[in-house]
C-alpha angles and dihedrals in degrees: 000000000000118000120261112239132241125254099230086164089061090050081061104056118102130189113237133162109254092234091056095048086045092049096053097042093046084049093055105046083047084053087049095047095048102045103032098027122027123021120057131230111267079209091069106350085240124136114218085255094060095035096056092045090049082053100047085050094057095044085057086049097238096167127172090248085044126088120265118257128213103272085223086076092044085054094049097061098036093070101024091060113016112010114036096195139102108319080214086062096052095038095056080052090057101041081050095058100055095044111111098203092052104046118037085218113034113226088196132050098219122210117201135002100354093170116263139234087279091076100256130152129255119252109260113274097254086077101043134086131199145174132165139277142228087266102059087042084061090049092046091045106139101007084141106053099056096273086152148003125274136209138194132272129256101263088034096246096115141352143254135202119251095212138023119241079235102198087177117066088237103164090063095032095049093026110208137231131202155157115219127172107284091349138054136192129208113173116183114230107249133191113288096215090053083054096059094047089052084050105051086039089058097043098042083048113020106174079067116125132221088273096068093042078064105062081072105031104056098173150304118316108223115205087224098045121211127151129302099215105172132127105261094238097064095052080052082056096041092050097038096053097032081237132087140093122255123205114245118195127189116243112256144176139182117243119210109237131191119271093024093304126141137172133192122253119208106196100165123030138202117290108272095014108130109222095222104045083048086059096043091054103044084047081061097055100051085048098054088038094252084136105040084171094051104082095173133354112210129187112206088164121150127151083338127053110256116166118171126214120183124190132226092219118041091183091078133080118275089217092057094051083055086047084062103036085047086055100049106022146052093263079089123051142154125235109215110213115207116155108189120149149137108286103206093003085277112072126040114218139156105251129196124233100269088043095062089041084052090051088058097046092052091045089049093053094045081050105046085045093046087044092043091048090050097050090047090048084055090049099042080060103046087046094050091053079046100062092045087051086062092043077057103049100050092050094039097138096053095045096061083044099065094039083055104052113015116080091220106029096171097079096031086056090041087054100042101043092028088245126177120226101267089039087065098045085050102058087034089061098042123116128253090234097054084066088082118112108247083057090068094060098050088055094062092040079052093050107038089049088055089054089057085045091043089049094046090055097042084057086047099047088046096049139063099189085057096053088047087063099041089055090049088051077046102042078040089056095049081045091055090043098046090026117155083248092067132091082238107032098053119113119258114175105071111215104242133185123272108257121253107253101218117121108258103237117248093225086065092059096048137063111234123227131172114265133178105217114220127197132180128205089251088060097248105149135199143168117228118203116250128355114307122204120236098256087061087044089059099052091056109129132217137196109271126288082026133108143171124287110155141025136162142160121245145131141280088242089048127105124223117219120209134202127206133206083233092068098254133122123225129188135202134172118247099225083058093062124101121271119258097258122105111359101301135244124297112267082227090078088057107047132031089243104158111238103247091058124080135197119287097182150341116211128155114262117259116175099197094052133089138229141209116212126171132154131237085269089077090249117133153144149163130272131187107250090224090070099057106061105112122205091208136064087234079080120228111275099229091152120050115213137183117233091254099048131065134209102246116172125047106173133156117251122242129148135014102285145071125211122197131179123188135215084252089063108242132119133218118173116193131170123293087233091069094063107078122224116246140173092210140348151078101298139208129305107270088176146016112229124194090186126351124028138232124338109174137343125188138159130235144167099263096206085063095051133246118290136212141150125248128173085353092305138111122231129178128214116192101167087080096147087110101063094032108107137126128304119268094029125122103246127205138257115305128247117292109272095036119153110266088217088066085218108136084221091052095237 
């Protein structure tokens, strides 16, 4: 019977709570994304991706003097020997990194259709070349002579470096963005030559703060340009905490047109604005009247950027038409800063501005020693075969002696001369022509010359003030390649002023014109154009079972201010408002009114004036005009009201009295300075009521009597002492001819 075999999976299986397998796994693919996807090195502001693609380019030798490869081969052995992911991933690394309007300093000399500013793709990769530039050179600067550690590959065939020399300050100079797992980054690029005064400042003082960094390094430099236009003391914050947002505006000027016209020109836009989809939006605005001041957008852009806006009103400030554009469109962005990244490769943390210029210092230091070591160890070789060769060379005869006639010459020479191991190899190796005798005396310049070397870099590698100097000729030679003075090195975002903060007003935007505002009992609204006289006013006609209820003259920058029998305020603009043909458009549409409240009132807008508002409760009081205006179509609530109970007087304030009449009919005036001032809320009692409510309030100058219309006519009473009392007390009945409406207007 054959033996039953054993279960070594089941050996294997271990109980374990599901959270706590959850937890480790989900740990370790956040560790994963933070450290091998998203945030990039402080040492050379590069992210695995764009490092390992720098490295496979400069094992295939594409040098700047060399001739571009297809990038499809780039790609190839990118993720056959050192990134196993999506070829469409690295190669959207690499397309990025030959974009110019993307990094400040290309890494990668693109050849084809590398994408553009309008947002369009690159051409597949198939059909693209690349190679790299003098940048990338400067950041793999002394790969070859043990600058940093390697490491092997994934699948353990080769190595690859786990940093970059980085001679270019390139975190800081390309800037970086990315999303990690719990945490993010987003550098800004910045100038390169403000970079390297910042860094021999720092190195030449080093207690100094990020203040004083800033005296050199104004911003970021944008490869698009635009305008940095941010208080100064919020870049110091944003420096100085690693975290804050910088305001970003697009490059503008005016262009004299015939006749007085004029229209604005972009030519540079904010950082990661593409350029179509700008246009496309802004398009939309002017279609669906968002921007009421923007008549037609035009892009003439070429190699340049040249977008045309032209105005509907040329009688209006350019500036203020951009005030506009910067609020609702992309002509105006935030750059988020957000420098987050591995310090030391290992642990990711926010840094301030002085902390990631320290990382490159002191990477700069570990590099220049390693690479020093390295090249002494070279020298202490070749010194070492040297001095063999002129042990040679003075025993030359008995050194050909004893490869002539002795089987093993090498320990019979190492005993003889006294020779090491590689001494003999050396001499052993050497051609018969380099026994002539010139040779012998290059050998001793050579030598002596690689004592003087050997001694310099035993000073260097033993002290720290001399490796300071050797990094600022260093930092002094990248000042003198990306100067002011060069096409790449010149500044191109321009340091602006932070913007007043003031709200633009609307009237400035729009050109007035005269309107006559109508209104029908049924609240459709119109604007009529001019002032109409009241006659006109008269012969308007409405849709049937309609009528007229309120009119009144403005402008097309005023705002009309509407009061609701639910105790809110609503505001529209009157340029907003439908144009006088046909019978106009419900209020409703406008403004969010419920449909069981009605209007209580339409007045123009005044900020300087006051109104009394009470319900038909006889509770009332003023409130500043100023504090009513609402930003929304909901209203803004200014009288509190009960359900049973409606606003019901909205009227401006002038004078020292107060008149109220009751539904009851009878009348009680009482001073203005008994009515309190409030932004919101129920109010005081105007008037005692034993059954109705409140029928009309107004104010009035009570030396020049108290006025009201009857039989279409005004009349005035000035002997009042009759109906003057205190707030809050009954009256008694009005003066005879008084409107039976008790209504003060007589309607």
């Amino acid at each position: 019977m054959a033996k039953k075999p054993t279960n070594t999976v089941a050996s294997e299986i271990r109980n374990k709570e599901l959270g706590e397998i959850v937890s480790e796994k989900y740990l370790s693919y956040a560790l994963s994304t933070i450290m091998s996807r998203s945030l990039p090195d402080a040492r050379d502001g590069l992210k695995p991706v764009h490092r390992r693609v720098l490295f496979a380019m400069s094992q295939l030798q594409l040098k700047p003097e060399n001739s571009p490869k297809k990038s499809a081969r780039v790609v190839g052995d990118v993720i056959g020997k050192f990134h196993p992911h999506g070829d469409q991933s690295v190669y959207d690394a690499l397309v990025r990194l030959a974009q110019d309007f993307s990094v400040r300093y290309p890494l990668i000399d693109g050849q084809g259709n590398f994408g553009n500013i309008d947002g369009d793709n690159a051409a597949a990769m198939r059909y693209t070349e690349a190679r790299l530039t003098v940048v990338s050179q400067l950041l793999l600067e002394g790969l070859e002579e043990n600058a940093v550690d390697f490491r092997p590959t994934y699948d353990g065939d080769s190595e690859e470096p786990i940093v970059m020399p980085a001679n270019f300050p390139n975190l800081l100079a390309n800037g970086s963005s990315g999303i990690a797992v719990g945490m993010a980054t987003n550098i800004p690029p910045h100038n390169v030559a403000e970079l390297c005064d910042a860094l021999d400042h720092m190195i030449e003082t080093p207690e100094c703060e990020v203040k004083d960094l800033m005296k050199f390094v104004k911003g970021p430099d944008f490869p698009t340009g635009g305008t940095l236009a941010e208080d100064k003391a919020a870049i110091r914050q944003a420096y100085e905490t690693g975290r804050g947002s910088m305001r970003v505006r697009a490059v503008w000027e005016v262009e004299k047109l015939k006749n007085d016209k004029w229209q604005i020109v972009v030519t540079e836009i904010p950082y990661q604005v593409a350029k179509s989809r700008l246009i496309e939006k802004i398009a939309e605005l002017i279609t669906t009247k968002k921007l009421p001041f923007l008549d037609d957008i035009i892009d003439e852009s070429a190699e340049d950027v040249r977008v045309v806006l032209t105005p509907k009103n040329f009688g209006m400030e350019p500036e203020l038409l951009m005030a506009q554009l910067y609020k609702f469109t992309d002509l105006e962005t935030r750059f988020s800063l957000n420098m987050n990244v591995l310090d030391g490769g290992l642990t990711p943390r926010v840094m301030n501005l002085k902390e990631v210029l320290k990382c490159f210092i002191d990477h700069r230091q570990e590099v220049l020693v390693r690479r020093s070591q390295h090249r002494l160890e070279h020298i202490n070789h070749r010194l070492e075969v040297l001095a063999g060769f002129l042990i040679a060379y003075l025993n030359i005869d008995e050194v050909i002696h004893i490869i002539r006639t002795e089987d093993e010459p090498k320990p019979v020479m190492m005993k003889k001369f006294k020779l090491t191991d590689v001494q003999t190899e050396a001499i052993l190796n050497m051609r018969l022509r380099s026994l002539r005798k010139l040779e012998e005396f290059e050998i001793k310049r050579e030598h002596s010359n690689l004592e003087k070397e050997r001694d310099e870099l035993t000073k260097l590698i033993g002290s720290t003030a001399r490796q300071m100097t050797a990094i600022r000729k260093q930092v002094a030679h990248l000042k003198e390649l990306f100067g002011p003075g060069t096409k790449l090195g010149k500044r191109r975002t321009k340091l602006g002023k932070a913007p007043d903060t003031t709200e633009v007003p609307l009237e400035a935007l729009i050109e007035k014109e005269p309107i006559t505002i109508i209104c029908s009992e049924k609240g459709w609204i119109r604007a009529m154009k001019g002032y109409l006289e009241q006659d006109k006013i008269d012969g308007i006609t409405y849709k049937e079972g309609d009528s007229h209820k309120f009119s009144l003259h403005a402008e097309t920058t005023d705002k009309l201010v509407i009061f609701g029998t639910n105790g809110k305020f609503y505001t529209v603009g009157c340029d907003k408002l439908p144009a006088g043909r046909g019978f106009g458009e419900p209020i409703r549409l406008m403004i969010d009114l419920q449909n069981e409240a009605d209007i209580v009132t339409i007045m123009k807008h005044d900020p300087e004036r006051k109104l009394l508002v009470a319900a038909d409760d006889g509770r009332g009081f003023i409130v500043p005009e100023k504090e009513i205006l609402s930003q929304t179509k909901n209203g803004k609530q200014c009288l509190l009201v009960k359900e049973s109970v409606e606003a019901r007087v909205c009227t401006p304030v002038t004078g020292d009295s107060v008149a109220v009449i009751g539904e009851n009919r009878k009348l009680l005036i009482f001073p203005l300075d008994q009515v309190p001032e409030m932004a919101r809320g129920v109010g005081v009692i105007l008037q005692r009521y034993n059954d109705g409510g409140l029928s009309d309030a107004k104010t009035f100058k009570l030396k020049d009597g108290l006025s009201f219309y009857s039989a279409g006519k005004e009349r005035v009473e000035t002997s009042l002492k009759a109906w003057r009392g205190e707030r809050a007390q009954a009256g008694v009945l009005p003066p005879n001819g008084f409107p039976k409406s008790k209504k003060f207007n007589g309607i």
